[in-house]
C-alpha positions as a LaTeX table, in Angstrom:
\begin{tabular}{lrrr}
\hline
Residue & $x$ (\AA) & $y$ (\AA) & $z$ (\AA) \\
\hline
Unk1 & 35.37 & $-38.19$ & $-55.83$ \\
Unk2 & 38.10 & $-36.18$ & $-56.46$ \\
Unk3 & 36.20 & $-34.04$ & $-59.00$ \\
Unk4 & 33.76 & $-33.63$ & $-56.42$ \\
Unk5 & 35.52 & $-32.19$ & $-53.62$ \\
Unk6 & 37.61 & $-29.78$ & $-56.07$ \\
Unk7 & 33.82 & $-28.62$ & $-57.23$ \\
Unk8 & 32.86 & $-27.93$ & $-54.07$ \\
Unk9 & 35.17 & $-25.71$ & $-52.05$ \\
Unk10 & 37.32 & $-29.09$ & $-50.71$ \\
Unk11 & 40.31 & $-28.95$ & $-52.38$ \\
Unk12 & 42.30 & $-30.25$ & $-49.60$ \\
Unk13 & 40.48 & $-33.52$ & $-49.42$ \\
Unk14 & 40.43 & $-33.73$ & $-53.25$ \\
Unk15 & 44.47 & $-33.46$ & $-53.14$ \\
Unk16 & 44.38 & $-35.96$ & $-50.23$ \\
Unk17 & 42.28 & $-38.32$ & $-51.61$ \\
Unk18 & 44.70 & $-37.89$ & $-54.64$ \\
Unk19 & 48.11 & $-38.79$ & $-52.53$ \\
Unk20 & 46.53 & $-41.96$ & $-51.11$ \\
Unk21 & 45.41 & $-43.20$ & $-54.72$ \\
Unk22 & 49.22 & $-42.66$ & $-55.75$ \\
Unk23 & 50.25 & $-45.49$ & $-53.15$ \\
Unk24 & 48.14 & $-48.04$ & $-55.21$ \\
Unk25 & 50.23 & $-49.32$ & $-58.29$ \\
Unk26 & 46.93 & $-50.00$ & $-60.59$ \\
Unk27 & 45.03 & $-46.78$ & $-59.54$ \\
Unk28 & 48.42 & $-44.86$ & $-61.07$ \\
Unk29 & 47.84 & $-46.49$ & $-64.45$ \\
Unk30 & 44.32 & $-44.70$ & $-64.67$ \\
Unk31 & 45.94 & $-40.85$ & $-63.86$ \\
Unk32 & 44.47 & $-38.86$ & $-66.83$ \\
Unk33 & 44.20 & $-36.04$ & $-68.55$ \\
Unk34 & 41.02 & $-34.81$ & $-66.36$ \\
Unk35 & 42.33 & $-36.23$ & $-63.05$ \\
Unk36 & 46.06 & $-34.45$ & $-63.65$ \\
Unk37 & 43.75 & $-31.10$ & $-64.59$ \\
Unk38 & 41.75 & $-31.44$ & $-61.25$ \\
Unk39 & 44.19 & $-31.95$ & $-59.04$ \\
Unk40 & 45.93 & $-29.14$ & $-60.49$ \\
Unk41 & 43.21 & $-26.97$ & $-59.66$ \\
Unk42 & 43.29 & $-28.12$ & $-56.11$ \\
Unk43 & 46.58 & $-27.04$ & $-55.88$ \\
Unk44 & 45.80 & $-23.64$ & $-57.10$ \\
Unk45 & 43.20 & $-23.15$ & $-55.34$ \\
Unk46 & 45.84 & $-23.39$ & $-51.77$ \\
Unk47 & 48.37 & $-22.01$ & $-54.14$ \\
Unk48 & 50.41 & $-24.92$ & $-53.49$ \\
Unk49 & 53.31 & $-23.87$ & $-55.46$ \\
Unk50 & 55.49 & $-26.96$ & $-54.38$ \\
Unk51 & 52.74 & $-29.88$ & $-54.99$ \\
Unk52 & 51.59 & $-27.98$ & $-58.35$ \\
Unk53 & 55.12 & $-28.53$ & $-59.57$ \\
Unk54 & 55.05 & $-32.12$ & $-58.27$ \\
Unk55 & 51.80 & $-32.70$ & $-60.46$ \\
Unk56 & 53.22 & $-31.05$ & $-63.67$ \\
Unk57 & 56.48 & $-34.01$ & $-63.16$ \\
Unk58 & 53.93 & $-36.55$ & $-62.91$ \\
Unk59 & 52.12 & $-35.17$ & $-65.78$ \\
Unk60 & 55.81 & $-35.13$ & $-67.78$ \\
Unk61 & 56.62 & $-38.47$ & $-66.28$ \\
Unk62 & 53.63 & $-40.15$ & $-67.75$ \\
Unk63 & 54.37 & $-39.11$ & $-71.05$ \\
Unk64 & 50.33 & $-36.87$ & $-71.17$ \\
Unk65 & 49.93 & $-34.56$ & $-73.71$ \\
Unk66 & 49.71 & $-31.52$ & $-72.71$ \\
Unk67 & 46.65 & $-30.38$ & $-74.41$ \\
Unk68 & 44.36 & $-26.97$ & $-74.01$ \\
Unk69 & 43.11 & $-28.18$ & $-70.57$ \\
Unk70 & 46.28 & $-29.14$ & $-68.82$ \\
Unk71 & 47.83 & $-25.99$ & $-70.45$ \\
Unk72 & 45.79 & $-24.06$ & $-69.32$ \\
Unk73 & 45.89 & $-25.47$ & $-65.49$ \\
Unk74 & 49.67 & $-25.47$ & $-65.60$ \\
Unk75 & 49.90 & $-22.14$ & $-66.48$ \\
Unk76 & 46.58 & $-21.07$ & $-63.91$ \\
Unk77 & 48.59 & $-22.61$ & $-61.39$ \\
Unk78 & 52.06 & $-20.91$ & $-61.98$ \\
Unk79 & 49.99 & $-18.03$ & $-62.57$ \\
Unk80 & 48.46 & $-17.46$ & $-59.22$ \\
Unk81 & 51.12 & $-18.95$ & $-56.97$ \\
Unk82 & 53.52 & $-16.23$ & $-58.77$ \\
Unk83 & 55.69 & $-18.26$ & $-60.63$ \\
Unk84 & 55.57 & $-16.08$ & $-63.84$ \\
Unk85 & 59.09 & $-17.59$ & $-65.10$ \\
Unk86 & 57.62 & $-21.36$ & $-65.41$ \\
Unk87 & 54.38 & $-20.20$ & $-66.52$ \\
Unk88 & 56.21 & $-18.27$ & $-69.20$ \\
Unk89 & 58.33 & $-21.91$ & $-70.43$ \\
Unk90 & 55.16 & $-23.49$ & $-70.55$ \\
Unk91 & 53.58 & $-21.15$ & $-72.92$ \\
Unk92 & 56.91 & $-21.39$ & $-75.35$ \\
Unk93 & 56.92 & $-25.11$ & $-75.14$ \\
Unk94 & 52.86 & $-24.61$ & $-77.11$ \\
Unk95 & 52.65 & $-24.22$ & $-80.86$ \\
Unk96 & 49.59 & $-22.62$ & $-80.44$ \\
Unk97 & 48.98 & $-20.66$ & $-77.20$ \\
Unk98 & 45.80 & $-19.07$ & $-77.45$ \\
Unk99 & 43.73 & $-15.84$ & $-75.84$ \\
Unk100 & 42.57 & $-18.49$ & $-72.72$ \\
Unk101 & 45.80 & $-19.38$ & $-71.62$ \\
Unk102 & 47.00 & $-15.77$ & $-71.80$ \\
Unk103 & 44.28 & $-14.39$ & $-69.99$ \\
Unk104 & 44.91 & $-16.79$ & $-67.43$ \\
Unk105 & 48.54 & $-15.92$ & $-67.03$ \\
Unk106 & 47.69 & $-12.10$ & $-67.32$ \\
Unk107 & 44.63 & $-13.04$ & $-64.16$ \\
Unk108 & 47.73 & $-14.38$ & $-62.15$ \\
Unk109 & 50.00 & $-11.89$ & $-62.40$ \\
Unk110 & 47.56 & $-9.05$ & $-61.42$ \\
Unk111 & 46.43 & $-11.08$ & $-58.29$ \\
Unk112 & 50.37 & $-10.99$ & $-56.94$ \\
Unk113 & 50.09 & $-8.11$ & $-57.67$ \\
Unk114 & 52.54 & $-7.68$ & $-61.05$ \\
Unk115 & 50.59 & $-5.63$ & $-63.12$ \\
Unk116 & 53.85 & $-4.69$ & $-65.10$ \\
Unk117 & 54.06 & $-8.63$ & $-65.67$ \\
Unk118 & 50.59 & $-8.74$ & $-66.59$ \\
Unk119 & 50.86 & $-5.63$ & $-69.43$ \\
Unk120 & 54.37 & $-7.62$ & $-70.81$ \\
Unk121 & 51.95 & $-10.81$ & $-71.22$ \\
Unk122 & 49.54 & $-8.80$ & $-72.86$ \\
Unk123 & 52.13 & $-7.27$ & $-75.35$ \\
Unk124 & 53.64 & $-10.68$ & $-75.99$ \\
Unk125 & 49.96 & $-11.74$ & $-76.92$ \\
Unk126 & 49.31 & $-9.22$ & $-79.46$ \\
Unk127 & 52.84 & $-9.47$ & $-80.74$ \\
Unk128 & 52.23 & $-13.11$ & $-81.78$ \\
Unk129 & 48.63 & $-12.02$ & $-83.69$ \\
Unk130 & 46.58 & $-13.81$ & $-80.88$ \\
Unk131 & 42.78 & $-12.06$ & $-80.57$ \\
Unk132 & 42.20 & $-11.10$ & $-77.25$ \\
Unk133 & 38.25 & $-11.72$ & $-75.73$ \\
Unk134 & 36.42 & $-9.68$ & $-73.60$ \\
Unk135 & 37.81 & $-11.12$ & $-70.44$ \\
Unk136 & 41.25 & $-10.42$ & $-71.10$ \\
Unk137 & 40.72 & $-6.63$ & $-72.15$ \\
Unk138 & 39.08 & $-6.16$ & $-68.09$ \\
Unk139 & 42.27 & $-7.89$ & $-66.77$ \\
Unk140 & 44.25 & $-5.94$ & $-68.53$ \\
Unk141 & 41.89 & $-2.44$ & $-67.58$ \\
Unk142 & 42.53 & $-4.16$ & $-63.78$ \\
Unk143 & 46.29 & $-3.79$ & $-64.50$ \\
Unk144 & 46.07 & $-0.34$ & $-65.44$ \\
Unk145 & 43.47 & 0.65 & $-62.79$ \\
Unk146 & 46.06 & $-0.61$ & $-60.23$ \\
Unk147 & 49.27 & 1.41 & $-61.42$ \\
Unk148 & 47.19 & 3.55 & $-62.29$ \\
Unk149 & 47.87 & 5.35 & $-65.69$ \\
Unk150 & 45.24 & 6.97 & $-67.19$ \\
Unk151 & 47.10 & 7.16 & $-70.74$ \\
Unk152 & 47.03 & 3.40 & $-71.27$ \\
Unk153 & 43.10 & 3.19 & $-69.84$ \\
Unk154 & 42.50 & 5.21 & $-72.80$ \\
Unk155 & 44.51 & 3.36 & $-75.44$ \\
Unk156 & 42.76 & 0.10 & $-73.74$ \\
Unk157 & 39.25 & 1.83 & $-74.66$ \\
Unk158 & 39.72 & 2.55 & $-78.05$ \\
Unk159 & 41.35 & $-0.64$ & $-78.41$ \\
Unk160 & 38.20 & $-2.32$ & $-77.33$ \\
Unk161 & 36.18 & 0.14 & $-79.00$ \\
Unk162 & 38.07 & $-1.64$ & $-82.32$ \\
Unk163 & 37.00 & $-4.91$ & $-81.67$ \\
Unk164 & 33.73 & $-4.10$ & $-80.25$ \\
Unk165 & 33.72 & $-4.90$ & $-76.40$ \\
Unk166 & 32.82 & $-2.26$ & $-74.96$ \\
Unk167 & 29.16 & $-2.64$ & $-74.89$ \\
Unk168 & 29.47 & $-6.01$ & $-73.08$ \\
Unk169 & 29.08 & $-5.12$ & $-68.82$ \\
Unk170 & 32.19 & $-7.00$ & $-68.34$ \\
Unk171 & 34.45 & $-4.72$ & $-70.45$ \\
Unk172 & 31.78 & $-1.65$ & $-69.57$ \\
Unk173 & 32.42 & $-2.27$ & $-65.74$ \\
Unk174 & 35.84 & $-2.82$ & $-65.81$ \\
Unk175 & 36.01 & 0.76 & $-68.15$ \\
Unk176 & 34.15 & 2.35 & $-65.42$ \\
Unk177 & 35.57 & 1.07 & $-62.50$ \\
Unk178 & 39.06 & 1.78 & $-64.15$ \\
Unk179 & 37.94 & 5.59 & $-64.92$ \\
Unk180 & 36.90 & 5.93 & $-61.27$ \\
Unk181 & 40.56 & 5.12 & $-59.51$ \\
Unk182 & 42.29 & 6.91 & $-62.04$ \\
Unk183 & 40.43 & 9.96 & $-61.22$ \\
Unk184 & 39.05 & 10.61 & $-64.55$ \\
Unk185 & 35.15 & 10.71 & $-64.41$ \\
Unk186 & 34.72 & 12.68 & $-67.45$ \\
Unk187 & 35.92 & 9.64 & $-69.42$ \\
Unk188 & 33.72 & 7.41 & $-66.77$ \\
Unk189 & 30.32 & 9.43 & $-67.42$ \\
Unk190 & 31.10 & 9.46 & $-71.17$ \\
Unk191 & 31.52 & 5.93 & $-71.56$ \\
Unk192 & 28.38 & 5.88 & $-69.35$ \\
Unk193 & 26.25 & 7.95 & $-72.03$ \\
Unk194 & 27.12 & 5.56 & $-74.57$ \\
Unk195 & 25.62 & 2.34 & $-73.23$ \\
Unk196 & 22.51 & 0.35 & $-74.44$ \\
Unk197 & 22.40 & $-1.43$ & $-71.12$ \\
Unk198 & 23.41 & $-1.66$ & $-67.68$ \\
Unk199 & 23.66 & $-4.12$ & $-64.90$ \\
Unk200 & 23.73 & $-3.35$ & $-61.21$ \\
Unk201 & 27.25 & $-3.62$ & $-60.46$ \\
Unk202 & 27.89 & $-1.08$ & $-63.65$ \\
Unk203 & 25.43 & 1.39 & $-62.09$ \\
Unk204 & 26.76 & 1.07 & $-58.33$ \\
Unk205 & 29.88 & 2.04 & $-59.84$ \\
Unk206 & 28.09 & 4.86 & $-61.16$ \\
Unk207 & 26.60 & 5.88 & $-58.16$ \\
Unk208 & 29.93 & 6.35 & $-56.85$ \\
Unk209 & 31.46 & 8.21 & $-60.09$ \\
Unk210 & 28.32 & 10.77 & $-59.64$ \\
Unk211 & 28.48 & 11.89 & $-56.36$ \\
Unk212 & 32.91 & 11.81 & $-56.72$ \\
Unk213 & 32.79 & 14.40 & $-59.15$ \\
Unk214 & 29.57 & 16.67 & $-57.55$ \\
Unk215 & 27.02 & 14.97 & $-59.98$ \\
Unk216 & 24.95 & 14.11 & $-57.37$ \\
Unk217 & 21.53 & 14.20 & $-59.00$ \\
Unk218 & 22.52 & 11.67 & $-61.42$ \\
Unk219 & 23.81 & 9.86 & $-59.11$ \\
Unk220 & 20.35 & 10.18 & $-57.21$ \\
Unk221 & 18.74 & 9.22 & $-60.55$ \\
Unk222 & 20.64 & 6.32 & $-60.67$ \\
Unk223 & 19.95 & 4.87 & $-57.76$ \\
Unk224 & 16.16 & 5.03 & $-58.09$ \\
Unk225 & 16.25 & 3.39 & $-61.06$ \\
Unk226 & 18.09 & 0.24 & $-59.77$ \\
Unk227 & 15.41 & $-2.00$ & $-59.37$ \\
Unk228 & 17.24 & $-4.36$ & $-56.73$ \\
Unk229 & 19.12 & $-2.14$ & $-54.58$ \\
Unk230 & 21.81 & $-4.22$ & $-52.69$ \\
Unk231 & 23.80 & $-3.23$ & $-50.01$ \\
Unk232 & 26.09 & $-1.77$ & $-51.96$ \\
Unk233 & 24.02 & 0.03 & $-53.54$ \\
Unk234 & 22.82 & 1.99 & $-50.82$ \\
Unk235 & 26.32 & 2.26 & $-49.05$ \\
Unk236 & 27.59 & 4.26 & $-52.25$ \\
Unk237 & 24.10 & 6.26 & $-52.07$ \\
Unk238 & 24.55 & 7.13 & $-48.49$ \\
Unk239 & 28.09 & 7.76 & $-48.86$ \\
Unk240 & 27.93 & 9.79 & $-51.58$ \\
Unk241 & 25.25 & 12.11 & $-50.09$ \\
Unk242 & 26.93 & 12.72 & $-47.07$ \\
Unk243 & 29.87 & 13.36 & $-49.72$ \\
Unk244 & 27.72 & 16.23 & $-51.36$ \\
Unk245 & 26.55 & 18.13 & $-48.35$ \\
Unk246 & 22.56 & 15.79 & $-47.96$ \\
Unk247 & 22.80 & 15.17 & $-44.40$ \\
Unk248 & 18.82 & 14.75 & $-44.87$ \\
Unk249 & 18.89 & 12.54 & $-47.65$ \\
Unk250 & 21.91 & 10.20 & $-45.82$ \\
Unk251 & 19.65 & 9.96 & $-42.90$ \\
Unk252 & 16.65 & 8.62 & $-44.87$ \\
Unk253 & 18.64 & 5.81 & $-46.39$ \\
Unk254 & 20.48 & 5.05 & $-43.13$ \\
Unk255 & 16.76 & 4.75 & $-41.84$ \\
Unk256 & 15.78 & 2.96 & $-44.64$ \\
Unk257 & 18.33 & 0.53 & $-44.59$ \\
Unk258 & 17.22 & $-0.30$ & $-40.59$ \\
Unk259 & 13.77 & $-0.95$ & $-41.47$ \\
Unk260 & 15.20 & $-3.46$ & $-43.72$ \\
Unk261 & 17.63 & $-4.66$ & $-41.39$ \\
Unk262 & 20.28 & $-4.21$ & $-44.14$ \\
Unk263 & 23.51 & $-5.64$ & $-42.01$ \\
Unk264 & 25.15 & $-2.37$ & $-41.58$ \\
Unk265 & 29.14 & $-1.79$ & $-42.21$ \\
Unk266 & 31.61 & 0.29 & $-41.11$ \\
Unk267 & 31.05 & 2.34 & $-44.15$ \\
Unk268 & 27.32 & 2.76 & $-43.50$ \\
Unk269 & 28.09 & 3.59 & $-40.19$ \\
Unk270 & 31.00 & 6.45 & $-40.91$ \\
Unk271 & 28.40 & 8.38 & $-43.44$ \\
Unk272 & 25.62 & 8.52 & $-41.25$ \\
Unk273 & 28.18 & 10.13 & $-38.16$ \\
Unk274 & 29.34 & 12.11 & $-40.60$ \\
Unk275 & 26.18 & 13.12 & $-41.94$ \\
Unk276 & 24.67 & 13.93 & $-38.15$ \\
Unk277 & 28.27 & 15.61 & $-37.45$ \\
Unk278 & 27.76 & 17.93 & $-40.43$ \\
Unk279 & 24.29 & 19.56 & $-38.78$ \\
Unk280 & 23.99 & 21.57 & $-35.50$ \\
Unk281 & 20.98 & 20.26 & $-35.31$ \\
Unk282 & 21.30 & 16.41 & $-35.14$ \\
Unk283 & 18.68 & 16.04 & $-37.81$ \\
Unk284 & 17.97 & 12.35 & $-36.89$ \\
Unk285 & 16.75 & 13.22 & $-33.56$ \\
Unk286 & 14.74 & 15.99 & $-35.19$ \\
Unk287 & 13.10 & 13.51 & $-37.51$ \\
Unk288 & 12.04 & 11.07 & $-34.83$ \\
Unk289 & 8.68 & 9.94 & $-36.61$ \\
Unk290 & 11.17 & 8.23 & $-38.92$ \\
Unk291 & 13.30 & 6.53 & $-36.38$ \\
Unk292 & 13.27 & 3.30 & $-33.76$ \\
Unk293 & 14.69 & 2.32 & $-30.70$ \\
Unk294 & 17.21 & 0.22 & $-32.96$ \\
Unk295 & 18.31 & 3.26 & $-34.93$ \\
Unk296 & 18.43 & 5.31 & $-32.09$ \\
Unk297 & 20.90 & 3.57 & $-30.21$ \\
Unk298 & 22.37 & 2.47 & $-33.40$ \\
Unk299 & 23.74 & 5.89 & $-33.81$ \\
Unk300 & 24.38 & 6.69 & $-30.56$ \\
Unk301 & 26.84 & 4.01 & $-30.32$ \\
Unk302 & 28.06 & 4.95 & $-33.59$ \\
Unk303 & 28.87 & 8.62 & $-31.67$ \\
Unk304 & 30.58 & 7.50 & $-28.77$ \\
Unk305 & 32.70 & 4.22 & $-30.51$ \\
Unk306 & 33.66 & 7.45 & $-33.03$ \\
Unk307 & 34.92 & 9.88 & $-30.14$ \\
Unk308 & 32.22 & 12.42 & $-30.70$ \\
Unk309 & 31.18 & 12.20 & $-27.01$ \\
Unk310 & 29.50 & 15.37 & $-27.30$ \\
Unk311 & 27.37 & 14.70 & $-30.48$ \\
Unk312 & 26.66 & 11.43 & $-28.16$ \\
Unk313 & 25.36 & 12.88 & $-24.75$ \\
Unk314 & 23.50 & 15.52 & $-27.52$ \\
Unk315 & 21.79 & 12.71 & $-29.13$ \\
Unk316 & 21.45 & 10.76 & $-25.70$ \\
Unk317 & 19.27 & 14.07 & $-24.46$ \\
Unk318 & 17.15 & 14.36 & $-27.62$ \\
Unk319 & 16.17 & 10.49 & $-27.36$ \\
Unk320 & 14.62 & 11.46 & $-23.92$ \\
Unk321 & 12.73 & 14.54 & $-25.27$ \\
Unk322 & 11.96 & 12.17 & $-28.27$ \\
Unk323 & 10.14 & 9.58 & $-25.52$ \\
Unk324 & 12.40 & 6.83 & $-26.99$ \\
Unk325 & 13.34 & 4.97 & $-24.17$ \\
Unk326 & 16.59 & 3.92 & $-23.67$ \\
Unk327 & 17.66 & 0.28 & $-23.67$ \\
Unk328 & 21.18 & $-1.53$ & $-21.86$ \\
Unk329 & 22.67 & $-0.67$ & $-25.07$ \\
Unk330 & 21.98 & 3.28 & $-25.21$ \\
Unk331 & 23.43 & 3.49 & $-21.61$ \\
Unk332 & 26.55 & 1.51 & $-22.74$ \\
Unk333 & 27.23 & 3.78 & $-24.92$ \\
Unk334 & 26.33 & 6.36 & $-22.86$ \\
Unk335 & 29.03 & 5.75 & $-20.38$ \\
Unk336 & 31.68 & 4.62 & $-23.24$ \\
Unk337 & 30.84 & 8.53 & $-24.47$ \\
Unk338 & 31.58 & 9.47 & $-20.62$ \\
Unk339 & 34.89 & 7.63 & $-20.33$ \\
Unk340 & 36.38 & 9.26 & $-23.65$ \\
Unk341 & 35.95 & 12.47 & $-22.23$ \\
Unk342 & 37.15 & 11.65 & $-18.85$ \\
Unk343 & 33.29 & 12.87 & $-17.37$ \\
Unk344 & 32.61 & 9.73 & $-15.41$ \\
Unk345 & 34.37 & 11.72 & $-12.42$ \\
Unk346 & 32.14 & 14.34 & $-12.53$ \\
Unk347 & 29.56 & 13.87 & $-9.70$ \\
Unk348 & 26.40 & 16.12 & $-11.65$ \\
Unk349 & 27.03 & 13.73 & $-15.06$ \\
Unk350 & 26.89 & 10.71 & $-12.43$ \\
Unk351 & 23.24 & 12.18 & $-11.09$ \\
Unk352 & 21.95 & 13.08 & $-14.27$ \\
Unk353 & 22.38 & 9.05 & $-16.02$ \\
Unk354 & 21.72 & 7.39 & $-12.71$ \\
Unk355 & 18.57 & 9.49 & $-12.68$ \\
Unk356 & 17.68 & 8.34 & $-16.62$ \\
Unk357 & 18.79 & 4.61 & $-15.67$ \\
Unk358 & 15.81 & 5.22 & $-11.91$ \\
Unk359 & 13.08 & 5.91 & $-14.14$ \\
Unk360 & 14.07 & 3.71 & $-17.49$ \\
Unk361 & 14.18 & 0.67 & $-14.57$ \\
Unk362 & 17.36 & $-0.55$ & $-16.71$ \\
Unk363 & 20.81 & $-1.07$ & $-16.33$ \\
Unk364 & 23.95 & $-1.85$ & $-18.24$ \\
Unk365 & 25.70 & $-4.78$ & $-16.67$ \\
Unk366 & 27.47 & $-5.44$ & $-13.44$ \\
Unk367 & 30.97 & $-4.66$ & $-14.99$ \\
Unk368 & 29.86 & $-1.29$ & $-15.89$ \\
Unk369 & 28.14 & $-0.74$ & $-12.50$ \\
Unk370 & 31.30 & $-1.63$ & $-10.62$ \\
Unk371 & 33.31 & 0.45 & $-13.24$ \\
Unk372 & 30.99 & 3.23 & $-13.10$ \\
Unk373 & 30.69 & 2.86 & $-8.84$ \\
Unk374 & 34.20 & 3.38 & $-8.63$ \\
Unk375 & 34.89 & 6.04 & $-10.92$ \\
Unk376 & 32.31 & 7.99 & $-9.19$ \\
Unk377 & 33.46 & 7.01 & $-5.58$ \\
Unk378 & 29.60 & 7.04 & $-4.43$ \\
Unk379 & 28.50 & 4.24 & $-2.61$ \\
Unk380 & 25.13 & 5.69 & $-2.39$ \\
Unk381 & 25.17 & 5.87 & $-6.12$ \\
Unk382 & 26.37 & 1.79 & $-6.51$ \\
Unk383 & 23.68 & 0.59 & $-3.75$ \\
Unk384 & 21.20 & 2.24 & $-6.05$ \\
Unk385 & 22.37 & 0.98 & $-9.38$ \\
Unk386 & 22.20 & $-2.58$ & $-7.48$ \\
Unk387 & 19.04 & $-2.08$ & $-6.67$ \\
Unk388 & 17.56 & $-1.40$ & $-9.67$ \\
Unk389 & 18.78 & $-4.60$ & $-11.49$ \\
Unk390 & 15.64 & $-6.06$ & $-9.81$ \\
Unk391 & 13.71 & $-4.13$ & $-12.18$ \\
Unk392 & 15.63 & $-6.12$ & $-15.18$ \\
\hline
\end{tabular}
């Protein structure tokens, strides 16, 4: 049972269940190697520094070997929780510490967020003649990608280009998402060329290396080829379009992305303003054949929750020459686009969205009515916004 609820994302019951079994005498005789190794994983997983170290006593109390498995949980454990100086005594007290138990030490460090630690594991490790694996070369490129310094992400490649790693994706990704924060996409598109095969994380990362350094037909390229495009992968498309000066082409995946009802981000979002912002023209409004009610207002919002009020009212204007009709939501952010720009006083703005709400027979709801009523100071204008919610 306790295996169980470690495996499935319950490590507090599993280190529960394991405190209550402790208060029965003959239950304690059967602690073993596996049990000591779950539990210890529990504890990781809450970084539960203080019960982790409580474990390890028991496991030194009851005389256990400490064999590859609990080794290697010990150390996980002091590992992630940041505890580099017990984690360090373990692995002196082993005759034979091996590329696994470094790795996992190296892993901890860099999520505390000591990749210095990490690259003084990493040197210990060679010093002693151990063979690294695949795994611990992308740690270590995660060290370097974090400090960053380009000189050692090069020494790292060759390095793996010695023992042969790079053509596996983990070691490829890691190269190329290392390359990419260390501002160095020569060595990134290089690297690239050189591969026999590609997965789509390693050609997301791509996408975004491409359009960073102005590539942004390869990058286009790229992203056709992908033959499952996730989210991500058409986040770094539409970013890096809007990057490269395709306000067209950023639209068309935007749209894209709403007929699939992609869930969109803040990133998604940011592009496509950016993208509209970039034209005089607001070329989503121009390409209306291509567009919804849902996009539509979808950008709209995205205008007024962004401060361009104008670009809103703009857009708000097109939609009715478009015949889109406006929803609750397009006049919400219609008057949030209004109240950034302090306009809501102004009596002709009042007439001209009252009129739009008269003949779209909807309203946004009765806190914006009374909002909008007062800013106005038109009781004529409130009785008839009252009215109209009959129409809803």
């Amino acid at each position: 049972m306790i295996h169980g609820y470690a495996q499935n994302g319950k490590p507090s019951k599993a280190l529960a269940l394991f405190k209550n079994l402790n208060l029965d005498q003959l239950e304690v005789m059967h602690r073993d190697t596996f049990i000591f190794a779950t539990i210890l994983g529990a504890c990781t997983d809450l970084l539960a520094l203080s019960c982790g170290k409580q474990i390890h006593a028991c496991i030194l109390i009851d005389g256990l070997e400490l064999d590859s498995v609990l080794c290697s949980s010990v150390i996980n454990l002091y590992g992630k929780c940041g505890d580099f100086d017990c984690a360090d005594r373990v692995m002196n007290i082993m005759n034979e510490p091996d590329d696994f138990f470094l790795s996992a030490l190296i892993s901890g460090c860099i999520s505390n967020g000591e990749e210095l630690e990490a690259l003084l594991v990493f040197n210990k490790m060679r010093r002693k003649g151990i063979q690294e694996d695949a795994s611990t070369v992308a740690n270590v490129l995660s060290a370097g990608s974090n400090l960053p310094i380009i000189e050692l992400i090069k020494q790292m490649h060759g390095h793996a280009h010695k023992f042969g790693v790079t053509d596996g994706m983990v070691v490829a990704s890691a190269l190329l998402d290392t390359y990419s924060k260390c501002q160095s996409p020569y060595g990134a598109c290089k690297l690239f060329s050189e591969l026999k095969a590609y997965d789509t994380i390693l050609l997301n990362t791509m996408i975004t290396v491409y359009s960073n350094c102005g590539r942004i037909e390869d990058a286009k390229w790229i992203f056709k080829t992908i033959p499952s495009k996730t989210l991500i992968s058409r986040n770094s498309m539409l970013v890096g379009t809007t990057k490269n000066a395709c306000p067209s082409e950023a639209l068309d995946i935007f749209c894209q992305m709403n007929e699939l009802d992609l869930k969109m981000d803040e990133f998604s979002l940011a592009s496509v303003i950016s993208a509209c912002a970039s034209t005089s023209s607001l070329e989503l409004g121009e390409q209306n054949d291509k567009a919804d009610e849902v996009t539509w207002n979808t950008m709209l919002m995205g205008y007024a929750t962004n401060g361009y009020g104008i670009e809103a009212l703009t857009f708000f204007s097109k939609m009715g020459h478009a015949g889109v009709r406006p929803s609750v939501i397009t006049f919400t952010g219609v008057l949030s686009a209004c109240d950034h720009m302090a306009w809501l006083k102004k009596e002709e703005t009042g007439r001209y969205i009252n009129s739009r709400c008269q003949k779209s027979k909807l309203m946004p709801d009765q806190e914006k009515i009374e909002y909008l009523s007062e800013s106005w100071q038109d009781r004529n204008t409130k009785a008839s916004f009252i009215h109209l919610q009959d129409y809803e």
